[in-house]
PAZAPA-4460 file (N, C-alpha, C; in steps of 0.05 Angstrom, whole numbers, plus 32768, in hexadecimal, padded with zeros to 4 digits):
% residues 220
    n_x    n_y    n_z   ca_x   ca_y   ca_z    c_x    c_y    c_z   seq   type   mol
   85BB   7D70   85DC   85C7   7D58   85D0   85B1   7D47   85C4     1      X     A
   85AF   7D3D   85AB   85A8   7D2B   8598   85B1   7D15   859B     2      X     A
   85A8   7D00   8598   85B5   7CE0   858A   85AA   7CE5   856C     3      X     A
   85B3   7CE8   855F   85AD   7CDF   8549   85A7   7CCA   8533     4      X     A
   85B9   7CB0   8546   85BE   7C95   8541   859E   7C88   854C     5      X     A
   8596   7C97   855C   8578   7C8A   8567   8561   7C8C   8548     6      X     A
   8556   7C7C   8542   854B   7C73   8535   8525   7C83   852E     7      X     A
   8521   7C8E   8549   8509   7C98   854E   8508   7CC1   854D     8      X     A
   8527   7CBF   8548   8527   7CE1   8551   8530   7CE5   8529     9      X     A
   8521   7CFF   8526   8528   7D00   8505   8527   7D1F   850E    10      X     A
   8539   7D1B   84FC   8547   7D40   84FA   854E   7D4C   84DF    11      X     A
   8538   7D63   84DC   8531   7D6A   84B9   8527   7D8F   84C0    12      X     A
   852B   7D95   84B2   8528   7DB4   84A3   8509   7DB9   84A0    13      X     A
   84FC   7DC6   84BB   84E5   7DCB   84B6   84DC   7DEC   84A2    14      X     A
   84D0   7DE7   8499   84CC   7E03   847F   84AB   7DFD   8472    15      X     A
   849F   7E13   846B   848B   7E0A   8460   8487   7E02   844A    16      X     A
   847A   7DE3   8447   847B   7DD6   843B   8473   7DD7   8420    17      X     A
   845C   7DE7   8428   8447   7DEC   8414   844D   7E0A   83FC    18      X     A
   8459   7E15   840E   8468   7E32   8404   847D   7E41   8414    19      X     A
   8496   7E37   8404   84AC   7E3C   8415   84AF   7E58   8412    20      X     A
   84A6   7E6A   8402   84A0   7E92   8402   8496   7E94   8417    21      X     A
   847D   7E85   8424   8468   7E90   843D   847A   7E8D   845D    22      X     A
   8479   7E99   8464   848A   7E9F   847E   8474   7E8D   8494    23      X     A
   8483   7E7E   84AA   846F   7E6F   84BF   8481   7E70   84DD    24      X     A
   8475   7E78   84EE   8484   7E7C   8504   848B   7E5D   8517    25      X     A
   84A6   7E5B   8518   84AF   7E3E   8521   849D   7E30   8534    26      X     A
   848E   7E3E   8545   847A   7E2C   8554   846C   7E1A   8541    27      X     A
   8462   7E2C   8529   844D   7E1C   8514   8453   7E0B   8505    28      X     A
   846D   7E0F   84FC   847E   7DFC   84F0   847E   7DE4   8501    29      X     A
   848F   7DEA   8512   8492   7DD4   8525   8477   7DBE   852E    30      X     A
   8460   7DCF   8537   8444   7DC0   8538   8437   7DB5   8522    31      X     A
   843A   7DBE   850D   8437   7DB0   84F5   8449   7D98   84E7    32      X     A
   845A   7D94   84F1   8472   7D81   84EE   8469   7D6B   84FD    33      X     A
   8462   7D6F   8512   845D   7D60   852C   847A   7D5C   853F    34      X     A
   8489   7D6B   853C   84A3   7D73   8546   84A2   7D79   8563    35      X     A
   84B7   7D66   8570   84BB   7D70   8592   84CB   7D8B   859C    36      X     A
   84E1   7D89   8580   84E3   7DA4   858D   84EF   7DB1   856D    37      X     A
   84F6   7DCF   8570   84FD   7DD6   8555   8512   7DF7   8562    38      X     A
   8526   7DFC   854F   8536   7E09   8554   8535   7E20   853D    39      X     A
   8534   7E41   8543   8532   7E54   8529   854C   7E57   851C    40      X     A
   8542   7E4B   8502   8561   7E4A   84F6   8567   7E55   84DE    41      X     A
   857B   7E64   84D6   8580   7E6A   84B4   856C   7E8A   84B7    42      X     A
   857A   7E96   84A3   856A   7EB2   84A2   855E   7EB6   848A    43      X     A
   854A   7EC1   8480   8541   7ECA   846D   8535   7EE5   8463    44      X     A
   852F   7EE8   8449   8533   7F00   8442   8511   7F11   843E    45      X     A
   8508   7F26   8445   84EC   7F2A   844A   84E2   7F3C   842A    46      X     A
   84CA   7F31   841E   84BF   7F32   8408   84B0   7F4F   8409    47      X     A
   84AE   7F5A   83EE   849B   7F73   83F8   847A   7F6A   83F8    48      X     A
   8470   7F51   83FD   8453   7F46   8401   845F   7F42   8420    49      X     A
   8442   7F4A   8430   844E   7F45   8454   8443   7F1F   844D    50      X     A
   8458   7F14   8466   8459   7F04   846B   8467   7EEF   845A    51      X     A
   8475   7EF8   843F   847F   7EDF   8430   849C   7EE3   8433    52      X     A
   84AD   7ED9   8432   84C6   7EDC   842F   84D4   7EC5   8425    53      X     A
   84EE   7EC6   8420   84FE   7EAE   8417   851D   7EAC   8427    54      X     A
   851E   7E93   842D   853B   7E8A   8444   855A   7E96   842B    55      X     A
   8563   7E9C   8439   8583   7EA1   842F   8592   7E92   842E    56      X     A
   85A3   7E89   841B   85A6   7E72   8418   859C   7E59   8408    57      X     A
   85A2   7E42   8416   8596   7E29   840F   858C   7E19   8421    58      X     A
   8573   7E11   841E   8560   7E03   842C   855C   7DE6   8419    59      X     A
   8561   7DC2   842F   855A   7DBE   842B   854C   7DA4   8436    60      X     A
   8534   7D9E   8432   8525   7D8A   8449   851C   7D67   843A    61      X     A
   851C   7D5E   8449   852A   7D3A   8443   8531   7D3A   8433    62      X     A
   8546   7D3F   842B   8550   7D38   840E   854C   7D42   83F3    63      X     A
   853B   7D59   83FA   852F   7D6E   83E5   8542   7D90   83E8    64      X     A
   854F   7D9E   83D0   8558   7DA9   83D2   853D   7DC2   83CA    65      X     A
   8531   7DD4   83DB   8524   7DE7   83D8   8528   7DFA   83CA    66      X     A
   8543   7E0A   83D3   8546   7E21   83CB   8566   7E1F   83C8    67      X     A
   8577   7E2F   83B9   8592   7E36   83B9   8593   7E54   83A6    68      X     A
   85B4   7E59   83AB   85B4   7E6F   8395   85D2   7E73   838D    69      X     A
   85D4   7E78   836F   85FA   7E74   8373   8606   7E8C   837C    70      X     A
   85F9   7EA3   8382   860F   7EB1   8393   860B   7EAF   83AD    71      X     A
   8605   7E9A   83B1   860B   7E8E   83D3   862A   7E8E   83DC    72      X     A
   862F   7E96   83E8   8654   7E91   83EA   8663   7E92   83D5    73      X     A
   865A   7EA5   83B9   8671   7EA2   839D   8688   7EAF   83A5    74      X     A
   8680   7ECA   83B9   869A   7ECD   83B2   86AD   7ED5   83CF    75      X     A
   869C   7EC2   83E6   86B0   7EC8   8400   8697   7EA9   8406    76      X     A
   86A9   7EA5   841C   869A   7E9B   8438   8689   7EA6   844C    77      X     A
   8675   7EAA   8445   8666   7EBE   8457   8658   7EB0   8463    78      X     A
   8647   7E97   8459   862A   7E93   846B   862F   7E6D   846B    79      X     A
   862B   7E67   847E   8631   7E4E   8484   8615   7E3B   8486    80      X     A
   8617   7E20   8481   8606   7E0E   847B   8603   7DF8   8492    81      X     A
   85F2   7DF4   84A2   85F3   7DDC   84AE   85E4   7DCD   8497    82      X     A
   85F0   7DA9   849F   85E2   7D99   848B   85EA   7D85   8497    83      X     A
   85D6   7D69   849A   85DE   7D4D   849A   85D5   7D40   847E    84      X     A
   85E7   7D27   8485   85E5   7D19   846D   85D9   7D03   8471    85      X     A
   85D4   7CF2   845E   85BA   7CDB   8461   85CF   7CC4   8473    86      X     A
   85E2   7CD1   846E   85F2   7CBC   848E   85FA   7CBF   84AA    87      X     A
   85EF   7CDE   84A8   85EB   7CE6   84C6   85FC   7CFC   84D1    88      X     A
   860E   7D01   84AF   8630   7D12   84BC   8622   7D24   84C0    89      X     A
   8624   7D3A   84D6   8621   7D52   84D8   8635   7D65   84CD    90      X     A
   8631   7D73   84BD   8646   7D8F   84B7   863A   7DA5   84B2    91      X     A
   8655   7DBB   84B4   864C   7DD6   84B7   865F   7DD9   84A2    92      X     A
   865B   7DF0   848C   866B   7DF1   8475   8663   7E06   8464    93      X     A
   8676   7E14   845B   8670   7E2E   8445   8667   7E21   8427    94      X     A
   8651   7E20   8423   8646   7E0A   840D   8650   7E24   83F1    95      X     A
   8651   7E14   83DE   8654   7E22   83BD   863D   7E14   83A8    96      X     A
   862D   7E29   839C   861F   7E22   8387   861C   7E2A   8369    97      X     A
   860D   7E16   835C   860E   7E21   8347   85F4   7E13   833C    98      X     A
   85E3   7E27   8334   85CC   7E1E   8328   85C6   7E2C   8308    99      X     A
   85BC   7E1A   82F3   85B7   7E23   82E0   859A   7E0C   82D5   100      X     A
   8599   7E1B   82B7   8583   7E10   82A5   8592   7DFF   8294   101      X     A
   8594   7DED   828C   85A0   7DD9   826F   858F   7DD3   8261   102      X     A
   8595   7DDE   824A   8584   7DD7   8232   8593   7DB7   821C   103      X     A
   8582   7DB2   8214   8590   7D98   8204   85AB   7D9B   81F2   104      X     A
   85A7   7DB2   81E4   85B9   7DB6   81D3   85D8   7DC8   81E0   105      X     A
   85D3   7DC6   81FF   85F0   7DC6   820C   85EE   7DEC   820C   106      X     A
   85D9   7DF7   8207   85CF   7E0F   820C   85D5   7E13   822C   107      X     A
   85DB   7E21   823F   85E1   7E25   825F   85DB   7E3F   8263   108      X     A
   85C1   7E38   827B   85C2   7E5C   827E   85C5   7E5C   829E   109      X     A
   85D5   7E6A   82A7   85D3   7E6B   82BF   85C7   7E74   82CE   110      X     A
   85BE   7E75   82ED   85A5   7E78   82F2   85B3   7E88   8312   111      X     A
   85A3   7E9A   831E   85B3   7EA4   833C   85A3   7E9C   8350   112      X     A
   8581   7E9A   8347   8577   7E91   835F   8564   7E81   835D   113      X     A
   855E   7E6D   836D   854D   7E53   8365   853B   7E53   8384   114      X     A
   851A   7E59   8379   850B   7E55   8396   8517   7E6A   83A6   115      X     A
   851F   7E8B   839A   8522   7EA2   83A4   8515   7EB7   8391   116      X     A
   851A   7ECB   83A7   8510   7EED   8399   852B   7EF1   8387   117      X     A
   8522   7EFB   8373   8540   7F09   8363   854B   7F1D   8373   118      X     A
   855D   7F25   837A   856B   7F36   838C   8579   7F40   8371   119      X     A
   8576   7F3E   8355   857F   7F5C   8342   8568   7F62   832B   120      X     A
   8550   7F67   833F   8539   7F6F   832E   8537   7F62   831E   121      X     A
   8536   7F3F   831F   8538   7F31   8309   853F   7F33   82E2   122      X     A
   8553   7F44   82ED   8564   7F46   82D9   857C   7F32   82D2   123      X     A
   857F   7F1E   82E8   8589   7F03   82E1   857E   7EF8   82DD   124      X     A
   8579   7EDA   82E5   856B   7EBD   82D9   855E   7EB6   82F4   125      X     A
   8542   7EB1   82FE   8539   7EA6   8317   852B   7E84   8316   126      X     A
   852C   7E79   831A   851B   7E5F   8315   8506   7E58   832C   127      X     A
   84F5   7E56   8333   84E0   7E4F   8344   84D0   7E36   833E   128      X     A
   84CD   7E23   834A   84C1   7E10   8346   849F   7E07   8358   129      X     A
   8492   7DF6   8361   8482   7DF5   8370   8485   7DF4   838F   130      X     A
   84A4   7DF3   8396   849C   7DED   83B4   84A8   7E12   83BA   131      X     A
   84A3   7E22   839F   849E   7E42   83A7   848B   7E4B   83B1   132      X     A
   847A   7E44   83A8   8457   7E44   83A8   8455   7E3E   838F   133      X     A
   8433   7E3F   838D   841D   7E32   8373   8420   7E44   8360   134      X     A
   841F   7E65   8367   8426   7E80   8350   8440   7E85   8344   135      X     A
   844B   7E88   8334   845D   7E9A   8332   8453   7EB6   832D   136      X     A
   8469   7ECC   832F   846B   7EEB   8330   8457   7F01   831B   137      X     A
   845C   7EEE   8303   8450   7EF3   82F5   845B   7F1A   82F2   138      X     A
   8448   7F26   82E3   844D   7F3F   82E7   8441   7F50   82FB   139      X     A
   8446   7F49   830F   843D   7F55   8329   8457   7F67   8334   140      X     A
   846B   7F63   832F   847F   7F7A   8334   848D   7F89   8321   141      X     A
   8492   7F71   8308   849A   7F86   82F0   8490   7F83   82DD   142      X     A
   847B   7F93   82CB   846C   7F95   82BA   847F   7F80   829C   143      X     A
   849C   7F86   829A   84A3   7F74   8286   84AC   7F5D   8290   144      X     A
   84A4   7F4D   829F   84B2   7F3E   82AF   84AA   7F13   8293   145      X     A
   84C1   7F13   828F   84BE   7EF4   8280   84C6   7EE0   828D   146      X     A
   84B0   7ECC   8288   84AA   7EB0   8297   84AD   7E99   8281   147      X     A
   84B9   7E85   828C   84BA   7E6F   8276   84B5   7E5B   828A   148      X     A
   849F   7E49   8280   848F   7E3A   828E   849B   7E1E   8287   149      X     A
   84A3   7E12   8294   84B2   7DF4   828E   84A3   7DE1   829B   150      X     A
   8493   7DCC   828F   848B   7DB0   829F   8495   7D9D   8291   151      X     A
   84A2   7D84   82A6   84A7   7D72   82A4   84BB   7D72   8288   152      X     A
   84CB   7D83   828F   84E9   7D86   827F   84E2   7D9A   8267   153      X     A
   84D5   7D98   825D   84C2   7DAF   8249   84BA   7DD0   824C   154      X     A
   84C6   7DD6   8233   84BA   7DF9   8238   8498   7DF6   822F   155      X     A
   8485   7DF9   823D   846F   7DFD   8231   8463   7E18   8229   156      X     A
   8475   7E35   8235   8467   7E47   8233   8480   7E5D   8239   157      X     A
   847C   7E72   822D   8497   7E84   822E   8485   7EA5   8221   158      X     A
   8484   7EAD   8241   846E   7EC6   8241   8481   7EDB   8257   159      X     A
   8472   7EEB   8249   847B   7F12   8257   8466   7F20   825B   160      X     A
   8468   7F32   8270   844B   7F3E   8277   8434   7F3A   8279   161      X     A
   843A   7F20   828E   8421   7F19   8289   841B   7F05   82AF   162      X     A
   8404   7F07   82B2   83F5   7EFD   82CF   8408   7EE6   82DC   163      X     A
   8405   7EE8   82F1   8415   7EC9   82F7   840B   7EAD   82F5   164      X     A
   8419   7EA2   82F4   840B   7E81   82E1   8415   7E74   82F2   165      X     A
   83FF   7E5D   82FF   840A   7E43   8303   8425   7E34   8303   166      X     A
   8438   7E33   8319   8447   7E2A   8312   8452   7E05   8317   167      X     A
   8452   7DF8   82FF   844A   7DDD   82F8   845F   7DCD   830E   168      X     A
   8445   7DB6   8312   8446   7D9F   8330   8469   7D95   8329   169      X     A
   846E   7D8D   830D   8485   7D81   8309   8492   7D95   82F8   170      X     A
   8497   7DAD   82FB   84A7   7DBF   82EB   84B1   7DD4   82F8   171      X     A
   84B4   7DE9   82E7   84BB   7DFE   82FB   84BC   7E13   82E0   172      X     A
   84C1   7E37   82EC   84BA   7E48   82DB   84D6   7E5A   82DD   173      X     A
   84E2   7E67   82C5   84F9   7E72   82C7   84F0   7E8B   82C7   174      X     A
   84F9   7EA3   82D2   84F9   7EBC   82D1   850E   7ECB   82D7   175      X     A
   850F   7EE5   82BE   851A   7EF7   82B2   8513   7F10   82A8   176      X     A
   851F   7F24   82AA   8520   7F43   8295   8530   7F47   8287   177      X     A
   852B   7F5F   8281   8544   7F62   8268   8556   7F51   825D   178      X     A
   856D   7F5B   8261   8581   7F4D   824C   857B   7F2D   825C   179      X     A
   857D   7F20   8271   8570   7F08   8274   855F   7EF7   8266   180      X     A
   8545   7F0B   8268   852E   7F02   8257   852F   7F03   823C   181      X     A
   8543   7F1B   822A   854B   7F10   820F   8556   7EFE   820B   182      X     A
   8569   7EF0   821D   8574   7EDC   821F   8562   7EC0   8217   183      X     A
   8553   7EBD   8231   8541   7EAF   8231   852D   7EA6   8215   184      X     A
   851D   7EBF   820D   850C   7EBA   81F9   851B   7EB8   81E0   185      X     A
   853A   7EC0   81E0   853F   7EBC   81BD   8557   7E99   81C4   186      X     A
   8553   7E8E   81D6   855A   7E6F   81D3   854B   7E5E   81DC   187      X     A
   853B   7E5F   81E3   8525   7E51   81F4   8512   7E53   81DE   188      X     A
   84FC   7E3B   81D8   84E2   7E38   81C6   84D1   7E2B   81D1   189      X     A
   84BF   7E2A   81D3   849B   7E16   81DB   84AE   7DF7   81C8   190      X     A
   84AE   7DE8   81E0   84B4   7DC6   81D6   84CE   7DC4   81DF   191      X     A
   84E0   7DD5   81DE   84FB   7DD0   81EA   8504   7DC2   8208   192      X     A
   851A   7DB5   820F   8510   7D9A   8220   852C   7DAE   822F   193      X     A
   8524   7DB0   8247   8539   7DC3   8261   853A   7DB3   8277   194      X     A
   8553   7DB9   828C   854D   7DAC   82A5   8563   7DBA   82B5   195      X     A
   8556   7DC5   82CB   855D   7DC6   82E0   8570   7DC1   82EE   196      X     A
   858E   7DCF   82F1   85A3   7DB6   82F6   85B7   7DC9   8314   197      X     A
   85BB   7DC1   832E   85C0   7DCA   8345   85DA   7DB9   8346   198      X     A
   85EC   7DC4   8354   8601   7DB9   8360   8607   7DCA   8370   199      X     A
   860D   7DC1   8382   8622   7DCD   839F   8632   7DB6   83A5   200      X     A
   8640   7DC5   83B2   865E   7DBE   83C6   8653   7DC4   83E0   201      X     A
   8657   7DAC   83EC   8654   7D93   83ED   8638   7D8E   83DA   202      X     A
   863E   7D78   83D5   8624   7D69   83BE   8607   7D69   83CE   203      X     A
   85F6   7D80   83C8   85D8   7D79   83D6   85CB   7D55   83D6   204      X     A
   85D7   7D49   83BF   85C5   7D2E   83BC   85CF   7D24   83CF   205      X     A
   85E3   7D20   83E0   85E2   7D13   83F2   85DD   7D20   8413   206      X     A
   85CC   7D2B   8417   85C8   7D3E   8426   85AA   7D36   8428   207      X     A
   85A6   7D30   844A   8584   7D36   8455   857A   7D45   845A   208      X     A
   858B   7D5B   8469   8581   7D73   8476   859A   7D8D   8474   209      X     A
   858B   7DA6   8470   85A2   7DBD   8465   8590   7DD6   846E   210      X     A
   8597   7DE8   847D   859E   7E05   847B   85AD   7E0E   8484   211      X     A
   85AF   7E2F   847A   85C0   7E3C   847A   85BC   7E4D   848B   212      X     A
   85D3   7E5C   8495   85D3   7E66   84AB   85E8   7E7C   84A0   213      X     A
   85EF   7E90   84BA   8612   7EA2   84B3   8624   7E96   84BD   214      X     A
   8637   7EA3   84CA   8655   7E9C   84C5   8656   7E8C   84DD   215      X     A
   8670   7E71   84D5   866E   7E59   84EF   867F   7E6A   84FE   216      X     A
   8678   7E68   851F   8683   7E78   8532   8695   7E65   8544   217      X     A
   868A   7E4B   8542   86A1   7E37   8553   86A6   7E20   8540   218      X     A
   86C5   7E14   853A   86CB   7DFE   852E   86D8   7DE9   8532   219      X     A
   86D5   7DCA   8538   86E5   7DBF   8544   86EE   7DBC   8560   220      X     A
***
């Protein structure tokens, strides 16, 4: 049992902070938090580099949405979400998302995973930002693999085959193949102004703390 109404006890989504790919065993988490106690929660999915992986689901900590993906629950109820809100409600709930890119000119690309591994050989749309880590993928798994480098709302750079690059403090990097990545390079230009745009059901903005978990086993 929790009070939650107590003023001194804070209750948040420990994950690494620094690189939410790098895997940390909850003791460390927890000791690095300065946390009294901490509970293993939410499952994730294991990377072919040992030790990195990425949570399933959506993760997210004070009020920061980490990670999501829209075939999270598209097309059943499968994996369930604990989450409080910045007013304290606790719920458990089959969340729905939808993440894409918006371009100015009402251009929409949709996007499946944000601050994940592509789970279709990035042959859809992936977006990664900095709280992925400092690298992106670069061509380290697929020799044609295209990156479009966005800071601070801006395409600055829109490359294929090529090393992994920095990915920017206030931006984030889109990645794609094939028919994706034609996509990509024949609407997208160096100066073009994009942004990042998330929604779920229930609304993450009002939300402090979120992961996901599987199926609720007791309700009410």
């Amino acid at each position: 049992w929790v009070d939650l109404t107590n003023p001194y006890i804070v209750l948040d989504t420990l994950i690494n902070g620094q690189e939410i790919s790098k895997t940390e065993t909850v003791r460390d988490l927890a000791t690095g938090e300065n946390a009294v106690a901490a509970i293993n929660g939410g499952f994730f999915n294991g990377m072919s580099i040992p030790g990195y992986a990425y949570p399933d689901g959506l993760a997210i900590k004070s009020g920061t949405l980490l990670t999501a993906s829209t075939e999270f629950n598209l097309y059943n109820d499968s994996m369930a979400t604990f989450s409080m809100g910045f007013n304290g409600q606790i719920s458990f709930d089959y969340w729905k998302t939808e993440v894409r890119i918006l371009k100015v000119d009402g251009t929409v690309f949709p996007v499946n995973g944000f601050n994940k591994e592509s789970t279709h050989q990035y042959c859809d749309i992936t977006v990664l930002n900095r709280k992925w880590g400092p690298m992106s993928p670069g061509n380290t798994r697929y020799p044609d693999m295209t990156e479009v480098v966005v800071d601070k709302g801006v395409v600055v750079e829109i490359r294929t085959g090529m090393p992994p690059i920095e990915i920017p403090e206030k931006g984030f990097v889109i990645l794609s193949r094939q028919d994706g990545a034609q996509r990509l390079t024949s609407s997208l230009s160096y100066g073009d102004t994009v942004s990042l745009d998330i929604k779920t059901s229930p609304d993450w903005k009002n939300i402090k703390t979120a992961l996901s978990g599987s199926a609720i086993l007791v309700k009410d």
